[in-house]
C-alpha positions as CSV (number, residue, x, y, z in Angstrom):
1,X,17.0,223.7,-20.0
2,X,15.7,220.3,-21.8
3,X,12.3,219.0,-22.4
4,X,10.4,217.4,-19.9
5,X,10.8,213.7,-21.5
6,X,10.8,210.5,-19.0
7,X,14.5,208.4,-19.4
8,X,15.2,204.7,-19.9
9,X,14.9,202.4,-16.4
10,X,18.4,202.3,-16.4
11,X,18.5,205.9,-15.2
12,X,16.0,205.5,-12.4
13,X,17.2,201.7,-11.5
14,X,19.4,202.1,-8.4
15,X,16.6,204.5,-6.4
16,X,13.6,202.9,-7.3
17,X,15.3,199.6,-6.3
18,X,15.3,200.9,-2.3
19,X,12.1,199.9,-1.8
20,X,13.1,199.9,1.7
21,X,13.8,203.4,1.8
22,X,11.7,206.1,3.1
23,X,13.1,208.9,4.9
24,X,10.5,208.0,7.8
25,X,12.1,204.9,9.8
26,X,9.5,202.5,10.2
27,X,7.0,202.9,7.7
28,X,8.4,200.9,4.8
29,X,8.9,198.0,6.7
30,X,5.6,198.3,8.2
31,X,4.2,198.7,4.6
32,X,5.9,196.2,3.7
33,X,4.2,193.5,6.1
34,X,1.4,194.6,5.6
35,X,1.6,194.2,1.6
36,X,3.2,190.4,2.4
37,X,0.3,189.7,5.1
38,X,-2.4,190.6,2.5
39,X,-0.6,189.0,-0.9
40,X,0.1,185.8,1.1
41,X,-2.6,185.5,4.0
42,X,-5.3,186.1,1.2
43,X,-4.2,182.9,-1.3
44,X,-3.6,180.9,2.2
45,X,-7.6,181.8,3.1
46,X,-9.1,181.5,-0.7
47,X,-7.0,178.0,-1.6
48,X,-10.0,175.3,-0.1
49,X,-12.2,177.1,-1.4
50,X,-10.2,177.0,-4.9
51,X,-10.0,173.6,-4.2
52,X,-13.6,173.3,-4.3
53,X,-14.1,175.1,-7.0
54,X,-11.8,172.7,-9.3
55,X,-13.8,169.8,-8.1
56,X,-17.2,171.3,-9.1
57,X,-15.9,173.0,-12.2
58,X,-14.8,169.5,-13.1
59,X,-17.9,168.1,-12.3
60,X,-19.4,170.6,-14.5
61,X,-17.6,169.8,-17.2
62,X,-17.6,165.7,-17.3
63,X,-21.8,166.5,-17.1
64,X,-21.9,169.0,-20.0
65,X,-19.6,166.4,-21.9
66,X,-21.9,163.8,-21.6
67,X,-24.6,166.0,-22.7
68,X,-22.7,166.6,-25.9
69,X,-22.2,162.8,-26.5
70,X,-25.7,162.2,-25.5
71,X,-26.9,162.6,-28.8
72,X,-29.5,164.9,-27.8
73,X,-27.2,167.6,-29.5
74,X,-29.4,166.3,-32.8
75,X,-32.3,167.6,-31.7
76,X,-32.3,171.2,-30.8
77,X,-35.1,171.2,-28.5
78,X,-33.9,168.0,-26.4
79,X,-30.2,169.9,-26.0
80,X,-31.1,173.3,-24.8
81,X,-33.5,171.5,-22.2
82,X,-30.6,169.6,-20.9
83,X,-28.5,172.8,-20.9
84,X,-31.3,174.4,-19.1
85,X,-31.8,171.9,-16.3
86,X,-27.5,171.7,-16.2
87,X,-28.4,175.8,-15.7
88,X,-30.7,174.7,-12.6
89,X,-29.3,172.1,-10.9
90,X,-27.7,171.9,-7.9
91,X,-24.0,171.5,-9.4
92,X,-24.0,174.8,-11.2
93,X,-25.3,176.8,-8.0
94,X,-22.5,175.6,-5.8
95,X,-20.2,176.4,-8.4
96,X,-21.7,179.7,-9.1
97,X,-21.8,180.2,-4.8
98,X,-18.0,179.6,-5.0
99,X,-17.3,181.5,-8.2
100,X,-18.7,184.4,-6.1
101,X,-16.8,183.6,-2.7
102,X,-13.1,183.4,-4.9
103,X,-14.7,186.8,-7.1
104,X,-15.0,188.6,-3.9
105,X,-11.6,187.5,-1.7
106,X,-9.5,188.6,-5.3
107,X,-11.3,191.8,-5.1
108,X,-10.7,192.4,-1.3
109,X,-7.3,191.4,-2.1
110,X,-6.4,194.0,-4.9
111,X,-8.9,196.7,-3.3
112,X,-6.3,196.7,-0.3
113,X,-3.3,196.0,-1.8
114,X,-3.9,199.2,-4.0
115,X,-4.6,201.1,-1.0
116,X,-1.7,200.6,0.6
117,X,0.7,201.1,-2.7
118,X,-1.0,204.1,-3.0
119,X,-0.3,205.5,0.4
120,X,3.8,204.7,-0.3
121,X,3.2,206.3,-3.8
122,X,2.6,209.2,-1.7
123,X,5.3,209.2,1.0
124,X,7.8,208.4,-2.1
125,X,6.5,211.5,-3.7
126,X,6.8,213.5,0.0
127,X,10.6,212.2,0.1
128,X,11.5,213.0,-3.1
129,X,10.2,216.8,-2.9
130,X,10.7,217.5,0.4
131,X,13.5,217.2,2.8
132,X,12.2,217.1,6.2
133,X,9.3,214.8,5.0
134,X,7.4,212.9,7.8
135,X,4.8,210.3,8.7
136,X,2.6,213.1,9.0
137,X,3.4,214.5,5.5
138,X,2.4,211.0,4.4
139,X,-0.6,210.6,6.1
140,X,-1.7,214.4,5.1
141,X,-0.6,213.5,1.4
142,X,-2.6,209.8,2.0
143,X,-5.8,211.6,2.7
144,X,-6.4,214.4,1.2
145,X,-5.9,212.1,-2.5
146,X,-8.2,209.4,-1.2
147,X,-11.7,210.1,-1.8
148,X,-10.5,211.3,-5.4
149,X,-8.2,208.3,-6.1
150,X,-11.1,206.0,-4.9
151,X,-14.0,207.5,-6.9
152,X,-11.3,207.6,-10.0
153,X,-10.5,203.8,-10.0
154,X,-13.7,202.8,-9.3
155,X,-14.9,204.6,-12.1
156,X,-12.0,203.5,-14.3
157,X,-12.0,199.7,-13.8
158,X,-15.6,199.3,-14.2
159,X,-15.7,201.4,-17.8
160,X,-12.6,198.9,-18.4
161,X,-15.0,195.6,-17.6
162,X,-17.3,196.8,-19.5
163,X,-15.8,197.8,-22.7
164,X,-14.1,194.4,-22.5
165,X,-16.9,192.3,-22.1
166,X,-19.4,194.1,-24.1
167,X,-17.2,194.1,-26.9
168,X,-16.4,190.2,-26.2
169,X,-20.2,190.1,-26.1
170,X,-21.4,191.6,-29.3
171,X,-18.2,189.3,-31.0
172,X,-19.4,186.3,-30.0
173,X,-22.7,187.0,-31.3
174,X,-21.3,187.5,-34.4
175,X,-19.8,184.4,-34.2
176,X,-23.0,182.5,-33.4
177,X,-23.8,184.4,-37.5
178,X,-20.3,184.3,-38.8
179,X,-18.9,180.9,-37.6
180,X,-15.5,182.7,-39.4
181,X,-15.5,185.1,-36.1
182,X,-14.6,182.4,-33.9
183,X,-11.6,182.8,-34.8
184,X,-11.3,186.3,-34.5
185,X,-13.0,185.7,-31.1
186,X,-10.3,183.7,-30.1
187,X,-7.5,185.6,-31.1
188,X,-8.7,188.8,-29.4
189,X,-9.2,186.7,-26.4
190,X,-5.7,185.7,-26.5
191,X,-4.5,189.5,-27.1
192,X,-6.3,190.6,-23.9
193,X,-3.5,190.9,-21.5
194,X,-1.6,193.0,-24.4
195,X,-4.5,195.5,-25.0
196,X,-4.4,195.5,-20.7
197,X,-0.9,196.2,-20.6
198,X,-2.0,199.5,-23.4
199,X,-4.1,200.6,-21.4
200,X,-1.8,200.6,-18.3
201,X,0.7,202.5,-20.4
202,X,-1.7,205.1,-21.5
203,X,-2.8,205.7,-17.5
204,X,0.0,205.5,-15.9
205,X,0.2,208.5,-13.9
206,X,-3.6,208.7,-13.2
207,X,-3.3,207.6,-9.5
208,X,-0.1,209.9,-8.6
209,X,-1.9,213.0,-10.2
210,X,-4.1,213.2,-7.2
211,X,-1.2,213.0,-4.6
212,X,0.6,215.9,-6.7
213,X,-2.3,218.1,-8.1
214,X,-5.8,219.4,-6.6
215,X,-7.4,217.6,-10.5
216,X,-10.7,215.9,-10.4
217,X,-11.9,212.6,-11.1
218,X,-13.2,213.8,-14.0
219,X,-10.5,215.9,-15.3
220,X,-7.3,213.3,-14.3
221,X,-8.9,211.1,-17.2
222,X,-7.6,213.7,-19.8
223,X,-4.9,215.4,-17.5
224,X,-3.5,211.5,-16.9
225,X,-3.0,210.6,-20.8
226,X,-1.7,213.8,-21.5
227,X,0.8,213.5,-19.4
228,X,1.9,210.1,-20.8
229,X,1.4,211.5,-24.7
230,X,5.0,211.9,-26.4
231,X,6.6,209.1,-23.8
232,X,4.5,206.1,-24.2
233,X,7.1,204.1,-25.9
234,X,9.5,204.5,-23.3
235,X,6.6,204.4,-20.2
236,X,6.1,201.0,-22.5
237,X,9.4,199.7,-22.4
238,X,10.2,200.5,-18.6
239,X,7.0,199.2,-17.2
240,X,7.5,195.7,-19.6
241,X,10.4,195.7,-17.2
242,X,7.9,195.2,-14.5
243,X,5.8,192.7,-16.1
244,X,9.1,190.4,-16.9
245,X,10.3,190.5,-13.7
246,X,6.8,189.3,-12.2
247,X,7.0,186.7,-15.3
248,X,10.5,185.7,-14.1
249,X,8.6,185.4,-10.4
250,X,5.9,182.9,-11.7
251,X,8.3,180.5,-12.6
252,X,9.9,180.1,-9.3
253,X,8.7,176.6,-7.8
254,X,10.5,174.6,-4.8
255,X,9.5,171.3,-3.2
256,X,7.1,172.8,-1.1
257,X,4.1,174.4,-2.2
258,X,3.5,176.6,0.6
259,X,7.0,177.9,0.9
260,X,6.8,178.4,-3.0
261,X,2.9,180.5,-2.4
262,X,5.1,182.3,0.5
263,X,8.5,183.2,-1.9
264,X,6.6,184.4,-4.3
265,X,4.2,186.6,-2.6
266,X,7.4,187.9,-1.2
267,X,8.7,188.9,-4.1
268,X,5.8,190.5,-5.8
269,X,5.0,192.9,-3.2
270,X,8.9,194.1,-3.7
271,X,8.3,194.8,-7.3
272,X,4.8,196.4,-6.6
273,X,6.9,199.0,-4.6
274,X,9.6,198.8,-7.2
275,X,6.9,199.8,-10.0
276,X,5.8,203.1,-7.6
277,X,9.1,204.2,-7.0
278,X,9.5,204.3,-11.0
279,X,6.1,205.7,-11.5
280,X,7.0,208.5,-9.0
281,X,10.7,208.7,-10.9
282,X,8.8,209.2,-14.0
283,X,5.7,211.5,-13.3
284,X,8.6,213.9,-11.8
285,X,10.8,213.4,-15.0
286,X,7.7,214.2,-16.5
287,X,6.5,217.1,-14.8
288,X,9.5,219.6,-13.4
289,X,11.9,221.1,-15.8
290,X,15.4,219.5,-15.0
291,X,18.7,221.4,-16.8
292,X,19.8,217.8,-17.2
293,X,18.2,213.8,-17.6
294,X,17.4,212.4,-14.1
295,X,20.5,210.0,-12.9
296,X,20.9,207.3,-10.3
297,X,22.0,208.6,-6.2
C-alpha cells in the first residue's frame, strides 16, 4: 500500500482530457453550451460598453495630463483643487457609472460560470466513484454542496480582495513617505498574478471538499490546505499546465474579431472542464489509499 501522494499530469492526461465524458448522455454537452453561451454571450453584451469605457478613460487621461502640464502642479493648493473638480465632474461619473456596469457583468460572468463547473466537478466525482451514477446522483451531489460551496467562496474571495488591496493600500502610503517604495510598489504589483496563482495552489481542493465530505465552511479553510500540504509542488506544476495552455489560448487571433472572441471562448470553457477533471483526478489521488500510482484508461 503506498502513500496517498497526487502524480504528475501525465498520469491523469488521457481521462481528464474527455471533457465530454460523463456517464449520463446529455449532460456534458448541455454543460458545455451552457459554459460557451455564458463565456461568449457575456463579452458580446459587455463589449460597447467597453467601448465606452476606453473613450472616457481616455478622456480622463488627456484632462489629468493637461492638469499636470498646467503648471498648477507648482502650487499645491491650485493642483489638488483641479484634481478635486476632475473628481466631480461630469467625465469621471460616467466613467465611474461604466466602471460599475463592466465590474458587475465580469462578476455575473464568473459567479455563473463557477456554478456550473462546480456542478460537473460533482457529476465527475459521482462517475468516478460510482458505477451506475445518474443525473440524479448529480443533481443530489449539486445541491446538497451548494449553500456550503457558496457561503465558502464568498467568504474566500472577499478576505482575498481585501488582503490584496489593504496591503497595496498601506504600500502606497509608504510610498507617498519613502518615494524608494515605489518601486517596491511596483514590483509587487507586477508579482500579483504569481502570489494569485499561490494561493490557488494552496486551495485547490476547497470547492470539491464539499461535494465529497459533510466539512463546514469554516473548517474546509484548514481541511482544504491540509489536504494540498506535502504535494504543492506537484499541485504547482500540474495546474501551471492549465494556466499555459489558457496562455497558449490568448494568443490565438484570426481576421475577424468576433470569430477570434468566439474561438477562444470555445476553448477556455474546454480547459475549465479540463482543470476539474484533474482537480477530481487529484483530490482522489489524494484522498483513497491506492496499492499502486493512478494511470491513464
Amino acid at each position: 500500500m503506498k502513500a496517498n501522494r497526487i502524480g504528475h499530469f501525465f498520469i491523469y492526461f488521457k481521462r481528464m482530457m474527455k471533457f465530454h465524458d460523463l456517464k449520463a448522455k446529455g449532460v456534458p454537452q448541455v454543460i458545455f453550451v451552457l459554459l460557451l453561451a455564458i463565456s461568449f454571450g457575456f463579452i458580446i453584451a459587455i463589449k460597447p460598453v467597453i467601448m465606452d469605457y476606453t473613450i472616457y478613460l481616455q478622456q480622463f487621461y488627456n484632462t489629468y495630463m493637461d492638469i499636470l502640464s498646467s503648471g498648477s502642479n507648482s502650487d499645491p493648493s491650485a493642483f489638488f483643487g483641479s484634481i478635486l473638480e476632475l473628481q466631480n465632474s461630469n467625465l469621471f461619473s460616467q466613467l465611474m457609472s461604466v466602471s460599475m456596469k463592466i465590474l458587475g457583468v465580469v462578476t455575473l460572468q464568473q459567479i455563473l460560470l463557477m456554478l456550473l463547473s462546480f456542478f460537473y466537478l460533482g457529476a465527475y466525482l459521482c462517475d468516478l466513484e460510482s458505477e451506475g451514477s445518474s443525473l440524479s446522483c448529480y443533481i443530489r451531489k449539486f445541491t446538497k454542496a451548494l449553500p456550503r460551496f457558496i457561503g465558502f467562496n464568498l467568504i474566500f474571495y472577499l478576505a482575498v480582495i481585501i488582503i490584496f488591496a489593504v496591503g497595496l493600500f498601506l504600500l502606497a502610503m509608504a510610498s507617498v513617505v519613502l518615494p524608494v517604495l515605489y518601486l517596491a510598489l511596483s514590483f509587487i504589483t507586477f508579482l500579483l498574478p504569481a502570489g494569485w496563482f499561490i494561493i490557488q495552489v494552496i486551495f485547490i481542493f476547497k470547492d470539491i471538499t464539499f461535494l465529497d465530505t459533510g466539512v463546514s465552511i469554516w473548517r474546509n479553510f484548514r481541511l482544504s490546505m491540509q489536504l494540498s500540504a506535502g504535494n504543492r509542488m506537484i499541485i504547482a506544476k500540474n495546474i501551471f499546465f492549465i494556466v499555459f495552455l489558457n496562455f497558449l489560448i490568448r494568443m490565438f487571433t484570426v481576421e475577424s474579431q468576433l470569430v477570434s472572441l468566439f474561438i477562444i471562448s470555445f476553448l477556455e470553457v474546454i480547459i475549465l472542464l479540463i482543470k476539474q477533471r484533474l482537480i477530481a483526478l487529484m483530490y482522489l489521488s489524494r484522498t483513497r489509499r491506492i496499492k499502486e500510482p493512478p494511470i491513464a484508461d
